[in-house]
DSSP file (Angstrom, degrees, kcal/mol; ACC not computed):
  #  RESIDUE AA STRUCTURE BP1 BP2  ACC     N-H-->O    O-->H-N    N-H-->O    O-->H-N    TCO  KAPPA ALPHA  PHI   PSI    X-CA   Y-CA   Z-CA
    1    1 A X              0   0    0      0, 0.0     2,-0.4     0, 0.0     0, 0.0   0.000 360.0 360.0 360.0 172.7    0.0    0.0    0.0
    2    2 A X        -     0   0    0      2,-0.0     2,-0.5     0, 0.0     0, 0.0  -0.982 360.0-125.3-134.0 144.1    1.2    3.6   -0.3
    3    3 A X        -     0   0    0     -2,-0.4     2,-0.4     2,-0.0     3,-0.0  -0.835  20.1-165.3-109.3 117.6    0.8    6.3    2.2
    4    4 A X        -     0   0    0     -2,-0.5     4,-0.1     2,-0.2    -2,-0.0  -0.863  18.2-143.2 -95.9 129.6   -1.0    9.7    1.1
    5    5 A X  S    S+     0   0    0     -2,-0.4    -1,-0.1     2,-0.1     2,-0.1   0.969  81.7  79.8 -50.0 -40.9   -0.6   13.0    3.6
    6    6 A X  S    S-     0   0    0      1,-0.1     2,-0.6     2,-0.1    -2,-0.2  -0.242  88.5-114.7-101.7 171.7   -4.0   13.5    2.6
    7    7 A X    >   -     0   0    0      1,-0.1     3,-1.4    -2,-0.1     4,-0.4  -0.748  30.6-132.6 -52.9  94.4   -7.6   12.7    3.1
    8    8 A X  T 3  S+     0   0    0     -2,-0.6     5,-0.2     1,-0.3    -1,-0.1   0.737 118.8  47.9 -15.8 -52.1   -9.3   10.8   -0.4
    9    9 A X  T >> S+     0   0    0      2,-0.2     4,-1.9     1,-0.2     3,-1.2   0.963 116.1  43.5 -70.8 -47.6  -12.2   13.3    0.0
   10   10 A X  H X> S+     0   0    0     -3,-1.4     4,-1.1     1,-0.3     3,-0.9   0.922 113.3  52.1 -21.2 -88.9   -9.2   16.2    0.4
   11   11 A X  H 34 S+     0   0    0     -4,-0.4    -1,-0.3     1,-0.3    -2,-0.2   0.115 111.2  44.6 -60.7  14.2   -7.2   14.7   -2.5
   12   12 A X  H <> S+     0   0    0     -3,-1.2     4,-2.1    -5,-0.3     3,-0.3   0.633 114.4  49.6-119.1 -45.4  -10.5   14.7   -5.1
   13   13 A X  H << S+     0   0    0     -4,-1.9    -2,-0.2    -3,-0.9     3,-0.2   0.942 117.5  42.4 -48.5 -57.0  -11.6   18.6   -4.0
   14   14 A X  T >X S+     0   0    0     -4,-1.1     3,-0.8     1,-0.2     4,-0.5   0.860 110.0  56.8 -82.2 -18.4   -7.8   19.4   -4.6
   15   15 A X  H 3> S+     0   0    0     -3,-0.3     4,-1.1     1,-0.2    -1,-0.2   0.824 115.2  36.4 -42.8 -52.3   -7.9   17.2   -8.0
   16   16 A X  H 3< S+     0   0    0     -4,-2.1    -1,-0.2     1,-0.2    -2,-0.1  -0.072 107.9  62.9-118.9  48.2  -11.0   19.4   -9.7
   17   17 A X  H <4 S+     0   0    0     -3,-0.8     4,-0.4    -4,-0.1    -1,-0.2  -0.066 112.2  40.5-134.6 -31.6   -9.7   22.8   -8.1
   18   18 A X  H  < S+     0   0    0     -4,-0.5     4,-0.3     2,-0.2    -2,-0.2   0.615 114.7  53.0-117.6 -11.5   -6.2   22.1  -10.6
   19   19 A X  S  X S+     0   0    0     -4,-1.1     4,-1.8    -5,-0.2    -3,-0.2   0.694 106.5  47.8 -92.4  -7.5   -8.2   21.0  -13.1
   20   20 A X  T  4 S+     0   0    0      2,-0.2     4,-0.4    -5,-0.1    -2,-0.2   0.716 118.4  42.8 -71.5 -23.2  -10.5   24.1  -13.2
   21   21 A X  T  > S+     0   0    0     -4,-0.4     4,-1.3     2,-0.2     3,-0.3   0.783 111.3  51.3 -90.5 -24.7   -7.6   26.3  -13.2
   22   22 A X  H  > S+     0   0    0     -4,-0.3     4,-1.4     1,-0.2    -2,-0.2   0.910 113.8  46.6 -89.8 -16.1   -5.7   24.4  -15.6
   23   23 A X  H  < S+     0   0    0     -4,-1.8    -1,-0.2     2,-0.2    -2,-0.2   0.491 116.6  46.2 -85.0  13.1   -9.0   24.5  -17.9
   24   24 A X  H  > S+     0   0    0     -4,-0.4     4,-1.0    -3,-0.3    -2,-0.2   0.558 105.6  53.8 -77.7 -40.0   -9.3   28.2  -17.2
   25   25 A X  H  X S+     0   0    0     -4,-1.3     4,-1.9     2,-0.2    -2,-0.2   0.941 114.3  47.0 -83.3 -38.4   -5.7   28.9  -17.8
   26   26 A X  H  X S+     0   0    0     -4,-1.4     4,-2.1     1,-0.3     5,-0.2   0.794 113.4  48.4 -73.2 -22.9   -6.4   26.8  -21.8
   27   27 A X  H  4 S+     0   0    0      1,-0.3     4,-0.4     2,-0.2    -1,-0.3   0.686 109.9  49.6 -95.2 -16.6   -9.3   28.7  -22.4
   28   28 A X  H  X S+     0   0    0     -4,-1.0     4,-0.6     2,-0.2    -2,-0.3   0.945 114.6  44.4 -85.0 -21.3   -7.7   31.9  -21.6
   29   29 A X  H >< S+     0   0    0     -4,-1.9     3,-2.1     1,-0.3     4,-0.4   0.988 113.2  50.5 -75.7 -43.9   -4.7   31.2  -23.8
   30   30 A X  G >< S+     0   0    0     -4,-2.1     3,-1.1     1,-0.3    -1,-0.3   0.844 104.9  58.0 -52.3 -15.7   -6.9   29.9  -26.7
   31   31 A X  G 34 S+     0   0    0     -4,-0.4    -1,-0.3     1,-0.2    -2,-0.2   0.839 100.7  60.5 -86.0 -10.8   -9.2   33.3  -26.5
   32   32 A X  G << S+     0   0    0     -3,-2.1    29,-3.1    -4,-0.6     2,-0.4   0.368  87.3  91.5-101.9  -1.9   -6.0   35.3  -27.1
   33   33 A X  B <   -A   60   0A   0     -3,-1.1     2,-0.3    -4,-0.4    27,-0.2  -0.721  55.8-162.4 -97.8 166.0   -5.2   33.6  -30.8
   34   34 A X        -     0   0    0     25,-2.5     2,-0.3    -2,-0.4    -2,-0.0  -0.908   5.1-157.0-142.0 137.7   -6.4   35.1  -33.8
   35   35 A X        -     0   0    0     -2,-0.3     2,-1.0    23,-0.2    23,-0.2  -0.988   8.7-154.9-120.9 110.0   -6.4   33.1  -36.4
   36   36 A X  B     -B   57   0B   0     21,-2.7    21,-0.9    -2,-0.3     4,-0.2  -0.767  17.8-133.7-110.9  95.2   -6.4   35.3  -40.5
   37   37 A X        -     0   0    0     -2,-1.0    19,-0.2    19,-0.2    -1,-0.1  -0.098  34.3 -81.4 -14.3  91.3   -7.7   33.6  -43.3
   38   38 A X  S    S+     0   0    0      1,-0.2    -1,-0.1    17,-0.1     3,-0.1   0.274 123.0  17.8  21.8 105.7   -5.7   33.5  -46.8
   39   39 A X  S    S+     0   0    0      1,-0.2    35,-0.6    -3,-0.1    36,-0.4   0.958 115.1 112.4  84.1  45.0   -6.1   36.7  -49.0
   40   40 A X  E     -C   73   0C   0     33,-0.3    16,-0.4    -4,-0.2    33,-0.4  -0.985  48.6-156.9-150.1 137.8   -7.5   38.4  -45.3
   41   41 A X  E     -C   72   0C   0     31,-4.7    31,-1.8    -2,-0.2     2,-0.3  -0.925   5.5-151.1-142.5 170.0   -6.3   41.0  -42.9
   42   42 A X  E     -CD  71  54C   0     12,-1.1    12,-0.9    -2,-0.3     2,-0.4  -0.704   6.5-151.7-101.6 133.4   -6.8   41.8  -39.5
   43   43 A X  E     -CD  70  53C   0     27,-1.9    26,-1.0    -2,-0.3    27,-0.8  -0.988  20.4-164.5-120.4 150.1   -6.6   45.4  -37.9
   44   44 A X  E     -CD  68  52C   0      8,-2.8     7,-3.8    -2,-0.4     8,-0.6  -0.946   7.1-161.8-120.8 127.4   -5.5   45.4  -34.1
   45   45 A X  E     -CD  67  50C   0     22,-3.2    22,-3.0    -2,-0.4     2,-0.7  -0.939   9.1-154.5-124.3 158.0   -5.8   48.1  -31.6
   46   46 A X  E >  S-CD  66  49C   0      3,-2.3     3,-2.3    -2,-0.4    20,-0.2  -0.892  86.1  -7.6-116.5 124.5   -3.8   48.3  -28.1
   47   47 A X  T 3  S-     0   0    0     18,-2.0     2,-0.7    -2,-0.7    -1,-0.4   0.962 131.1 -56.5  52.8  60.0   -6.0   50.6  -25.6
   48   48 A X  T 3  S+     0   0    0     -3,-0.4    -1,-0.3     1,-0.1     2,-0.3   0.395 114.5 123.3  78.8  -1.8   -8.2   51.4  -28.0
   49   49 A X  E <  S-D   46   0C   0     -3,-2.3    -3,-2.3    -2,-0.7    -1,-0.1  -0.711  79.2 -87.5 -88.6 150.6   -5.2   53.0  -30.5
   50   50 A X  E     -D   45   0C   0     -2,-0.3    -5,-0.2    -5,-0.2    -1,-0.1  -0.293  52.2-179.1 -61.9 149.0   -4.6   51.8  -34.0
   51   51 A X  E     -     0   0C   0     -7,-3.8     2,-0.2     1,-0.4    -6,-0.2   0.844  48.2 -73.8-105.0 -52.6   -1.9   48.6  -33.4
   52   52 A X  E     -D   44   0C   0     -8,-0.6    -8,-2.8     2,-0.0     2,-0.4  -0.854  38.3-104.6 169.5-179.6   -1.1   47.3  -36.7
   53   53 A X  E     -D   43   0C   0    -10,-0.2     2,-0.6    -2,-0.2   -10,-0.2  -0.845  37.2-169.9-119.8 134.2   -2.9   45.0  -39.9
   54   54 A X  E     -D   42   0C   0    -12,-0.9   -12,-1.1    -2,-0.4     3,-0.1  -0.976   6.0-138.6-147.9 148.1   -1.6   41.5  -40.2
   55   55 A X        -     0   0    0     -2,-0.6   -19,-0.3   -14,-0.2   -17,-0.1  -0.091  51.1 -30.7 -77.1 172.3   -2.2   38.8  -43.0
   56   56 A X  S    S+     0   0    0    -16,-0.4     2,-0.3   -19,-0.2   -19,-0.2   0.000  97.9  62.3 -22.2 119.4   -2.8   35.6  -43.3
   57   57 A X  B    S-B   36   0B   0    -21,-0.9   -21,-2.7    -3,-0.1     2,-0.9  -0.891  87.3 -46.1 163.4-162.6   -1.3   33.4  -40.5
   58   58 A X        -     0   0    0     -2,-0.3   -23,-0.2   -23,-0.2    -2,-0.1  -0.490  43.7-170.3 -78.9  63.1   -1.5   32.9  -36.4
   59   59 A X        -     0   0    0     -2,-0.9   -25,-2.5   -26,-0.1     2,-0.4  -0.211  11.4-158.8 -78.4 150.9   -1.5   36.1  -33.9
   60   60 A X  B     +A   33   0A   0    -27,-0.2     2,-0.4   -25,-0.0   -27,-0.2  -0.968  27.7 175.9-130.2  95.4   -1.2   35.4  -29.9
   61   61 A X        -     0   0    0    -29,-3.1     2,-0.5    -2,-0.4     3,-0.0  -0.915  33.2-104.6-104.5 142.0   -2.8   39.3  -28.0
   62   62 A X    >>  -     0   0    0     -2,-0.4     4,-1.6     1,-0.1     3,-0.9  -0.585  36.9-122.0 -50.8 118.6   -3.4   40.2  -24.4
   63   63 A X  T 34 S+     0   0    0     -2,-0.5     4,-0.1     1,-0.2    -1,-0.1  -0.332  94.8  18.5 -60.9 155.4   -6.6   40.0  -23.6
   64   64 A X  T 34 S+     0   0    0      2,-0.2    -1,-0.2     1,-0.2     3,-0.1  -0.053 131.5  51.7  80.6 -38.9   -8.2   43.2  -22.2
   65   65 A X  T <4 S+     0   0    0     -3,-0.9   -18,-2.0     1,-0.1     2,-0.3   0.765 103.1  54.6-107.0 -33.4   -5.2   45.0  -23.8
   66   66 A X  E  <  -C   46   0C   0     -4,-1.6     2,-0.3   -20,-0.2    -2,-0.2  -0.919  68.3-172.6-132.7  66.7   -5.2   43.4  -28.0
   67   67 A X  E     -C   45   0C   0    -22,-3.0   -22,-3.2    -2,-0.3     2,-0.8  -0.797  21.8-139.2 -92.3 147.8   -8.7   44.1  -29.5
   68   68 A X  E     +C   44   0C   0     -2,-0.3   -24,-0.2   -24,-0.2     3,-0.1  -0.846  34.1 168.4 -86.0 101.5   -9.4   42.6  -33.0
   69   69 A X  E     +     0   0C   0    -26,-1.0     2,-0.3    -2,-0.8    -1,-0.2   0.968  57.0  30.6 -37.6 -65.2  -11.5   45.7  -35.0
   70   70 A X  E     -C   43   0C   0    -27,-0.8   -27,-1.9    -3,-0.2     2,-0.4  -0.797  48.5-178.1-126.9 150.0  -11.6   44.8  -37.8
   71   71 A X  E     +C   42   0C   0     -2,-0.3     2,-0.4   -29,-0.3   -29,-0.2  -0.999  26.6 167.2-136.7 129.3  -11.6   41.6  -40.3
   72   72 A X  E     -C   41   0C   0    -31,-1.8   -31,-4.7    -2,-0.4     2,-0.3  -0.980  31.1-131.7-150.2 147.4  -11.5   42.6  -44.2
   73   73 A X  E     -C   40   0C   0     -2,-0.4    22,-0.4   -33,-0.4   -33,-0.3  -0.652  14.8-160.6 -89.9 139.1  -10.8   40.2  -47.3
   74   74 A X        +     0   0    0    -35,-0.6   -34,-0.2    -2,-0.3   -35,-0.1   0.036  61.1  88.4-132.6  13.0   -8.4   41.7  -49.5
   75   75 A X  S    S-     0   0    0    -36,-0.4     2,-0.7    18,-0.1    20,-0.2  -0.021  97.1 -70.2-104.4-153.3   -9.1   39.9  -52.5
   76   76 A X        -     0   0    0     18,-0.2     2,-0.4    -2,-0.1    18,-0.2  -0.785  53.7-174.5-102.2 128.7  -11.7   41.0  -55.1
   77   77 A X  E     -E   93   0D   0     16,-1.5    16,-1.2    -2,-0.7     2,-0.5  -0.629  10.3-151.6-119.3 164.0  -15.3   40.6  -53.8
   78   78 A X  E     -E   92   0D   0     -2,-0.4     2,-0.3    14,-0.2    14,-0.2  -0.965  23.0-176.9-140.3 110.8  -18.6   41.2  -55.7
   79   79 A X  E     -E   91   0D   0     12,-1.7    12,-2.0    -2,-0.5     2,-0.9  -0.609  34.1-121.4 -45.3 122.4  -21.9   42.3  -54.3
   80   80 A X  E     -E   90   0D   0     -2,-0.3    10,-0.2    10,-0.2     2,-0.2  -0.847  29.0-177.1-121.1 128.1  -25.1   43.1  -54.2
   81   81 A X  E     -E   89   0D   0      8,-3.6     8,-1.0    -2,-0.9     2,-0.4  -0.539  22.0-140.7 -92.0 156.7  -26.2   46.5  -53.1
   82   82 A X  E     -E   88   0D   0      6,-0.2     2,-0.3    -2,-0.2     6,-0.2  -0.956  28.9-143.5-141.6 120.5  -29.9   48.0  -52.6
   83   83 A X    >   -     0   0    0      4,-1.9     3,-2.8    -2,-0.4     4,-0.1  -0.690  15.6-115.2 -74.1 127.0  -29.5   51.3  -53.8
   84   84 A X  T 3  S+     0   0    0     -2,-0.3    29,-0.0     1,-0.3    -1,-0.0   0.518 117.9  65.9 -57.1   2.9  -31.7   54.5  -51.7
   85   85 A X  T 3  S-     0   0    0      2,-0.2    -1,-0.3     0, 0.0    28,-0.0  -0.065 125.0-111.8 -70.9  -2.5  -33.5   54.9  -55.1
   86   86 A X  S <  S+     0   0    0     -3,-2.8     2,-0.3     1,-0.2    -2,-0.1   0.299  79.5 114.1 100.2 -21.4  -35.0   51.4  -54.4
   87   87 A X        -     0   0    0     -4,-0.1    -4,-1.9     1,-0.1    -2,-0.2  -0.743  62.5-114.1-109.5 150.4  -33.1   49.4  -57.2
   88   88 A X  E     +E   82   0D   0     -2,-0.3    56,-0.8    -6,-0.2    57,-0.4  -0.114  28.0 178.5 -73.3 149.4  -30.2   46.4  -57.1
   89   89 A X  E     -EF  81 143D   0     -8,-1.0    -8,-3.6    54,-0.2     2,-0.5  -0.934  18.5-145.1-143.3 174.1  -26.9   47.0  -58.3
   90   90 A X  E     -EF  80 142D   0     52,-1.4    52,-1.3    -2,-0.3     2,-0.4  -0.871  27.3-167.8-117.2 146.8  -23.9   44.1  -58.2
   91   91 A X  E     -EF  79 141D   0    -12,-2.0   -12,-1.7    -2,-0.5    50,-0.2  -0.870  17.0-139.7-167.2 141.5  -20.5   45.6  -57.6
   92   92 A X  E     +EF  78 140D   0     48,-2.5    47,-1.4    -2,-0.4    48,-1.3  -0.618  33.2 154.2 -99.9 138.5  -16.7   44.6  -57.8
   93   93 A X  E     -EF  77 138D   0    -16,-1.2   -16,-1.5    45,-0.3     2,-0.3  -0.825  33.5-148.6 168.5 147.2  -14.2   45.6  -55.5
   94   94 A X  E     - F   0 137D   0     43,-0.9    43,-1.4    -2,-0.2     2,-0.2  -0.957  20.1-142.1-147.0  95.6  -11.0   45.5  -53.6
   95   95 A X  E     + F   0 136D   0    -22,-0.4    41,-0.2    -2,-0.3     3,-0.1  -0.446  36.1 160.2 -86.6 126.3  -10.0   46.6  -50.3
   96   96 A X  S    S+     0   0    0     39,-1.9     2,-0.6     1,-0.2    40,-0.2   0.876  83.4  38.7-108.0 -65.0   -6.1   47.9  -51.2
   97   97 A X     >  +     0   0    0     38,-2.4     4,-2.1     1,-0.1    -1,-0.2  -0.827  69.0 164.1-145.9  65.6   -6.1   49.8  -48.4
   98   98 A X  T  4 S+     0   0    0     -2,-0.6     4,-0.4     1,-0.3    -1,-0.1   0.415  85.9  55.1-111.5 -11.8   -8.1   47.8  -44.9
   99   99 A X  T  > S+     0   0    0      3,-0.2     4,-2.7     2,-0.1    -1,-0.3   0.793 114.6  40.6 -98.1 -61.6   -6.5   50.4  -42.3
  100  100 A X  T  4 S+     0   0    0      1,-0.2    -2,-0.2     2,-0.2    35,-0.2   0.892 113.3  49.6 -19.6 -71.8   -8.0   53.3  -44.4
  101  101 A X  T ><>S+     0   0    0     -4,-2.1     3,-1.7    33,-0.3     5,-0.7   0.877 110.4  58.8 -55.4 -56.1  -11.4   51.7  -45.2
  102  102 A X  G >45S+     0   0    0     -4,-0.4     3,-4.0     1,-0.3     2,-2.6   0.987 110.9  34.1 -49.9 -70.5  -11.8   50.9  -41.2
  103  103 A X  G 3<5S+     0   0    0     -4,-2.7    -1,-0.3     1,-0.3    -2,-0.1  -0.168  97.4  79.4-109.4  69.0  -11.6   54.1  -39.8
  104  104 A X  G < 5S-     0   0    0     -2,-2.6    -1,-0.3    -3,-1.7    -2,-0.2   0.033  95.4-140.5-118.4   0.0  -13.3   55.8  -42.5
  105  105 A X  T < 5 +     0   0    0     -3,-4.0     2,-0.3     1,-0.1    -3,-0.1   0.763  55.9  84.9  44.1  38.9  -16.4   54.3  -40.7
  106  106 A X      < -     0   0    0     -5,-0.7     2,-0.2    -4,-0.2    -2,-0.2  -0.870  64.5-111.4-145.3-170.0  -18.8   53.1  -43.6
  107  107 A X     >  -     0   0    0     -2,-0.3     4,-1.2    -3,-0.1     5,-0.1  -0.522  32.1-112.1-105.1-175.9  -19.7   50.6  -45.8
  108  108 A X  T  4 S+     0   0    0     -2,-0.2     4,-0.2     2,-0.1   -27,-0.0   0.344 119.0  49.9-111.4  20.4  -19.5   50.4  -49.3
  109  109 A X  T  > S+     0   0    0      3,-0.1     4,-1.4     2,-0.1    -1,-0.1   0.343 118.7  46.3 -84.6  -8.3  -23.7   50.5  -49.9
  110  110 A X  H  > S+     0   0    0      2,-0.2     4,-2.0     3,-0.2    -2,-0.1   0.975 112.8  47.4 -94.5 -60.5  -23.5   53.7  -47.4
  111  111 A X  H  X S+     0   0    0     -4,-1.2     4,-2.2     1,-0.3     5,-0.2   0.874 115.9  45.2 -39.7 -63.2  -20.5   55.2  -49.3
  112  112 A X  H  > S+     0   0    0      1,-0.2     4,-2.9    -4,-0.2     5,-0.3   0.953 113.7  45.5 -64.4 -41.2  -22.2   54.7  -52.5
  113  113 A X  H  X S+     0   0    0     -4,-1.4     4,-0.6     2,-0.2     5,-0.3   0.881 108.2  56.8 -71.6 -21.8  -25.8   56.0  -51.6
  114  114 A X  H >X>S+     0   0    0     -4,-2.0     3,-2.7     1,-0.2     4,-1.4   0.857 113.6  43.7 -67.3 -80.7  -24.2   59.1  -49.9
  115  115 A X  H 3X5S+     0   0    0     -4,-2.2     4,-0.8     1,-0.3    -2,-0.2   0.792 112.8  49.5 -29.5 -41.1  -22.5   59.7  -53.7
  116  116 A X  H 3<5S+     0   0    0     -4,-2.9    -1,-0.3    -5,-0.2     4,-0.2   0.528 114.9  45.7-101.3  -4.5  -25.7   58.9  -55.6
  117  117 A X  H X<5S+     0   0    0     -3,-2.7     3,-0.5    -4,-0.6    -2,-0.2   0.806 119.3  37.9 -91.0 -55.6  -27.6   61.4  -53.3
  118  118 A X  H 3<5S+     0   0    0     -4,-1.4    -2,-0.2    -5,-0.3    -3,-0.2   0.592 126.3  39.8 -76.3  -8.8  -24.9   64.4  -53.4
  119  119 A X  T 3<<S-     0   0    0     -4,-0.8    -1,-0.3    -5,-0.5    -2,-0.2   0.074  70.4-170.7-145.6  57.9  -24.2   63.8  -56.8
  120  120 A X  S <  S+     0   0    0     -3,-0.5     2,-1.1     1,-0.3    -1,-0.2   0.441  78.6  41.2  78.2 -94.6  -27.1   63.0  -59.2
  121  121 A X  S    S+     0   0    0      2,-0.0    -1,-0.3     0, 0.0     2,-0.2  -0.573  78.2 170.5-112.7  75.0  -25.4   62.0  -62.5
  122  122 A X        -     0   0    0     -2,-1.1     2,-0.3    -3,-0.1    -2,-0.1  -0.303  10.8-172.2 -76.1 150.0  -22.9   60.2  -61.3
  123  123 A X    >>  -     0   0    0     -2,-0.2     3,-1.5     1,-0.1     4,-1.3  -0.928  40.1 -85.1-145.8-176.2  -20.5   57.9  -63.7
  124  124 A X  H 3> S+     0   0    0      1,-0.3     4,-3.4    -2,-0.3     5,-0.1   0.740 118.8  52.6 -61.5 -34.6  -17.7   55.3  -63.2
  125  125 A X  H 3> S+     0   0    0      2,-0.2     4,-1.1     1,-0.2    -1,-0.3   0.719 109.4  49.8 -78.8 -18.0  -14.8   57.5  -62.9
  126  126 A X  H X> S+     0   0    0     -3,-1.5     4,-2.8     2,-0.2     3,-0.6   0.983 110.2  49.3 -72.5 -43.8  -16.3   59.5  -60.2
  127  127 A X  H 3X S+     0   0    0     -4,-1.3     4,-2.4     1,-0.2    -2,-0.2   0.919 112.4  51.2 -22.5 -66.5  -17.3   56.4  -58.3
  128  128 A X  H 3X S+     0   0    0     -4,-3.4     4,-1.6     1,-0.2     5,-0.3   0.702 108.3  51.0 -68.3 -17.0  -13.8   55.3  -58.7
  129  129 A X  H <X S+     0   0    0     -4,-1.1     4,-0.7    -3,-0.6    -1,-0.2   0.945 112.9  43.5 -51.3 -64.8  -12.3   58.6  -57.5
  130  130 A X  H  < S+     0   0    0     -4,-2.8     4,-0.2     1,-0.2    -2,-0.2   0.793 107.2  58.7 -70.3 -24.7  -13.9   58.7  -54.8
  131  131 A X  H >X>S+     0   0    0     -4,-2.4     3,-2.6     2,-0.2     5,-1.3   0.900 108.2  53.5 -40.4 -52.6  -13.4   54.6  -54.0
  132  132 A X  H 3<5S+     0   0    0     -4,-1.6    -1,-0.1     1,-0.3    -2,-0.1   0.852  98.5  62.0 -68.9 -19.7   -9.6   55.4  -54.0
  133  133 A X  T 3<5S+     0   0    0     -4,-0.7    -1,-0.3    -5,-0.3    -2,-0.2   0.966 108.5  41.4 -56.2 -31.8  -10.1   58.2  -51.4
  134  134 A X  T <45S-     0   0    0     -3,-2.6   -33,-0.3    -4,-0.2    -1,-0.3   0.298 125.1 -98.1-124.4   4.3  -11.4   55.6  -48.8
  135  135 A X  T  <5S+     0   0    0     -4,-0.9   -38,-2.4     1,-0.3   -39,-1.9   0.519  86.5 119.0 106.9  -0.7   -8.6   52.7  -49.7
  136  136 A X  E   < -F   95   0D   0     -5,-1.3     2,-0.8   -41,-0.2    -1,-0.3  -0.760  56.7-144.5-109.0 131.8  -10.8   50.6  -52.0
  137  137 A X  E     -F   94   0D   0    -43,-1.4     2,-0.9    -2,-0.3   -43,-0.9  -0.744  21.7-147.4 -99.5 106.5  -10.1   49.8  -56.1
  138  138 A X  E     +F   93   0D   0     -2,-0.8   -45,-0.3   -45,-0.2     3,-0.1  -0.757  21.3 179.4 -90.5 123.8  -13.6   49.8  -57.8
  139  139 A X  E     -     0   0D   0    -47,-1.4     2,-0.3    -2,-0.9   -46,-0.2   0.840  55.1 -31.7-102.2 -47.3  -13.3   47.5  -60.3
  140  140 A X  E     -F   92   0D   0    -48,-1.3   -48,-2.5     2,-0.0     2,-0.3  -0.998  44.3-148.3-165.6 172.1  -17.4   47.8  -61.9
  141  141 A X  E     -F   91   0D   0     -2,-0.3     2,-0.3   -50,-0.2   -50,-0.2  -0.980  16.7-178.8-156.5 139.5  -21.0   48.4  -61.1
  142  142 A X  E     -F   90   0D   0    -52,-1.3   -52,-1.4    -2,-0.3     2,-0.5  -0.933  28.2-125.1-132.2 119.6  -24.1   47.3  -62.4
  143  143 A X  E     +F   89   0D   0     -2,-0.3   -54,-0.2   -54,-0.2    -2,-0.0  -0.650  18.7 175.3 -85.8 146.8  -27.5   47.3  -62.4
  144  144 A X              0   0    0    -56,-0.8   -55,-0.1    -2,-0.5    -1,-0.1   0.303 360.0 360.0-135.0  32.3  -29.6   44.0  -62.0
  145  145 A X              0   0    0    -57,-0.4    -1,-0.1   -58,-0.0   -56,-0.0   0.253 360.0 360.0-117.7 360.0  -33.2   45.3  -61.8
């Protein structure tokens, strides 16, 4: 037989008291990866300041300290929009530029219906002017009603 200093009933209380901290202590490490998806970018801020953008791969933040903003695709992505005039359009485009775009605080249905309100007879090159302004390459736009 083998001699324990402690009680059984002791030694099971102290058993699922170090496994609750040691599955506390995995779930806090796991809540601090970020994981960025292929042709994807991240933006990070520390205390609520820009941190940096990272790509594709594995990131490790302090919690509390490390927030993830923002998540943007960086490849070319295609749409469909509901225009304020009530009608669809599909539209191509490619965020160049994912630190811009973020804290320029819109979308790109908002973007476009603020432009098609302030400016009437709008055409491609203006779109695209104004695309470039906010870090995004407008590649085309459509109607599909």
């Amino acid at each position: 037989m083998y001699y324990c200093f402690m009680e059984t009933e002791d030694l099971v209380i102290l058993i699922v008291v170090l496994g609750t901290l040691l599955f506390g202590a995995i779930i806090f490490v796991m809540s601090c990866v970020y994981y960025v998806k292929k042709d994807h970018v991240i933006i990070v801020e520390k205390m609520e300041n820009y941190h940096g953008t990272y790509e594709h791969g594995f990131y490790w933040f302090w919690p509390f300290v490390y927030h993830r903003v923002g998540y943007y695709a960086t490849k070319p992505i295609e749409r469909k929009i509901r225009l304020s005039n009530g009608r669809k359009a599909l539209i191509n485009y490619q965020i160049l530029k994912p630190k811009e775009f973020h804290y320029f605080h819109t979308t790109v249905e908002s973007f476009i219906n603020k432009m098609s309100l302030e400016n009437v007879d709008m055409n491609f090159e203006a779109i695209k002017e104004n695309f470039a302004s906010i870090g995004i390459d407008f590649i085309s736009i459509r109607a599909i009603d």
